[in-house]
N, C-alpha and C positions, 0 to 999 in steps of 0.2 A: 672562402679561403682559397679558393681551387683556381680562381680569378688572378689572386695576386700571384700567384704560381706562374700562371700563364704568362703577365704583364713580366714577371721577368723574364722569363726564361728567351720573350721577344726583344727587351732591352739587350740581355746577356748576348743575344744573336747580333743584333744591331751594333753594339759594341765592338765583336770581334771582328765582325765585317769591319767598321770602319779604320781597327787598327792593320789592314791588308792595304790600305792605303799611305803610310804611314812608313816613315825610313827604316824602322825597325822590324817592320812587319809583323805576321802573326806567328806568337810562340807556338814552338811544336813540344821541344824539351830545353832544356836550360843552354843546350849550346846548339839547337836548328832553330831556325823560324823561315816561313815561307815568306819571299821579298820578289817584288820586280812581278813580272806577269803573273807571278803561280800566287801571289801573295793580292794579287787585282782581283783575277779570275775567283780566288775562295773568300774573296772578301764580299764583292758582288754576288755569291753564291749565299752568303752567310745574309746578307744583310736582305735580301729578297725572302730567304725561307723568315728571317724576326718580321718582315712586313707583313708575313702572308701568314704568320703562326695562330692571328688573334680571330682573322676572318674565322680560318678553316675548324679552329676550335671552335667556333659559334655555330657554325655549318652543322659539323659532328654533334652539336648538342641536339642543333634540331631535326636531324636525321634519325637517331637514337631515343628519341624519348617514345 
């Protein structure tokens, strides 16, 4: 169960990255969103930690047992 948790929570990441590319950018509150460089920069930020969420939880499991 703790898997599929995982797989979204790196879809969810990947997701909001990709909307920093995206004319609308990424919502912050109903009338900010980060657009243009800030909206690049946290999208690339975002979408590197969903790539790198699935690893490092496999890592953590077998660190920890």
């Amino acid at each position: 169960m703790i898997q599929i948790a995982v797989i979204a929570v790196a879809i969810g990441l990947i997701v909001i990255g990709v909307k920093g590319f995206t004319a609308e950018g990424i919502p912050l509150t109903k009338e900010k969103s980060l657009h243009g460089k800030a909206g690049r920069l946290t999208g690339v930020a975002c979408i590197l930690a969903g790539v790198l969420f699935i690893p490092a939880f496999f890592l953590a499991l077998l660190l920890f047992r």
